[in-house]
Every structure is written in structure tokens, then in C-alpha cells.
N, C-alpha and C positions, 0 to 999 in steps of 0.2 A: 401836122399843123403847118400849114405854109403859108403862117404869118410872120413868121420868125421866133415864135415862141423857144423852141425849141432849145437852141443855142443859149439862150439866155435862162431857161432851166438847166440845162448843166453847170452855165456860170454860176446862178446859182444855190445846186447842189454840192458844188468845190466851197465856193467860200464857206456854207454850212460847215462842212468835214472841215476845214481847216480851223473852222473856230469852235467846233466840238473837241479837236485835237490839242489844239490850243487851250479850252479848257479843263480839260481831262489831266494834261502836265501840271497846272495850277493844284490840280486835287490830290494830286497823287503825291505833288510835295507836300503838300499841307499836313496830308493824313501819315507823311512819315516824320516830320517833322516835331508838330502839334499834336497833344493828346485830345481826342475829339470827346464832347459828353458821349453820356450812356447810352441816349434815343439814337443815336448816330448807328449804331452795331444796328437797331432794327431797323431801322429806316436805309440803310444798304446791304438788308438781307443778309447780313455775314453770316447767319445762323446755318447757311445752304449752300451746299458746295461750289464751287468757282464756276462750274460747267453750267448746274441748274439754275444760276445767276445768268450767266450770259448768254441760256437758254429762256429764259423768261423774259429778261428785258430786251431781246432780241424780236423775239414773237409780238410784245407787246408794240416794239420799234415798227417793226411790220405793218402791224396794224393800223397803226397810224398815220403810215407813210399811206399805205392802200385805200385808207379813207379821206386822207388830204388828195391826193391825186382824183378821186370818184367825185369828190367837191370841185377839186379843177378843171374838170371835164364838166362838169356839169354847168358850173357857170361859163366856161367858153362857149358851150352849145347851145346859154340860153337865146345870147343875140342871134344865131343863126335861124333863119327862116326854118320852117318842117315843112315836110314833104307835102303838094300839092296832092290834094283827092277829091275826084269827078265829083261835083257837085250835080244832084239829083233831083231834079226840079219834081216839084208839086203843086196840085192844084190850089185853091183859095181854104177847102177844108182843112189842108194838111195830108191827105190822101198822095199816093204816088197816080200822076199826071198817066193819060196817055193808054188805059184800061177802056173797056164796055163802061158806059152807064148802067147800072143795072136796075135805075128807078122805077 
């Protein structure tokens, strides 16, 4: 991308991580601090070992980073022009020009 996109995606990508980290600290005290309801154990999967948690929402993290990025590209490359191709002239029928008559 040498519009300068680039640069200002990893800028940001940083501030994202810093204010997921940032939020993360928030959670972490909360839930030591604070008894959380019931729906809370299922709704942060506690049911499922520590690894298969942050193997799932990791995948899942992926995945959505992989389909934000496929939308990225996709709307940068709408403005861009597509590839020029040899236009083929034809007769008044619609027929390809430039044949026998075979009337």
C-alpha cells in the first residue's frame, strides 16, 4: 500500500492492544474483587479448561481479524481501476467483425 496506509495500521493496531490490555486489567480486578452472577461462569466459558478458552477465542480472534482485513482490501481495491482488456469489435449483428460473409 503506498498510500501510506500502512504506518497508520500498525498505529492502529497498538492503540487496539493497549486498550484491550487496559481493559483486560479492569476485568481481572473486578472478577477478583466482586462476586460476578451466575450467567457470568457461562458466558466466560469457565466450564473449559484455561488452554481450550484461549484456544477458542483465539481462533475465533483470528477469524475476525482475517475477515476485517479481506473487507480492507476489498474496499481499497474498489477505487482502483481493473485491468484493461482488448476490446473486440463487432459487426452491427453482434457477430465477431472481420470473418467471410457466408450469405
Amino acid at each position: 500500500m503506498g498510500i501510506g496506509v500502512k504506518r497508520w495500521l500498525v498505529v492502529l493496531l497498538f492503540g487496539i492492544t493497549l486498550l484491550s490490555l487496559g481493559a483486560a486489567y479492569v476485568l481481572v480486578e473486578m472478577y477478583r474483587e466482586q462476586p460476578f452472577p451466575d450467567f457470568v461462569y457461562y458466558l466466560t466459558l469457565q466450564f473449559l479448561p484455561r488452554a481450550a478458552r484461549a484456544i477458542l477465542f483465539g481462533a475465533f480472534g483470528i477469524g475476525i481479524v482475517a475477515f476485517a482485513l479481506y473487507k480492507v482490501n476489498e474496499a481499497l481495491l474498489a477505487g482502483m481501476p481493473t485491468r484493461h482488456t482488448r476490446a473486440i469489435r463487432t459487426d452491427e449483428d453482434g457477430g465477431m467483425g472481420g470473418g467471410m460473409d457466408l450469405e
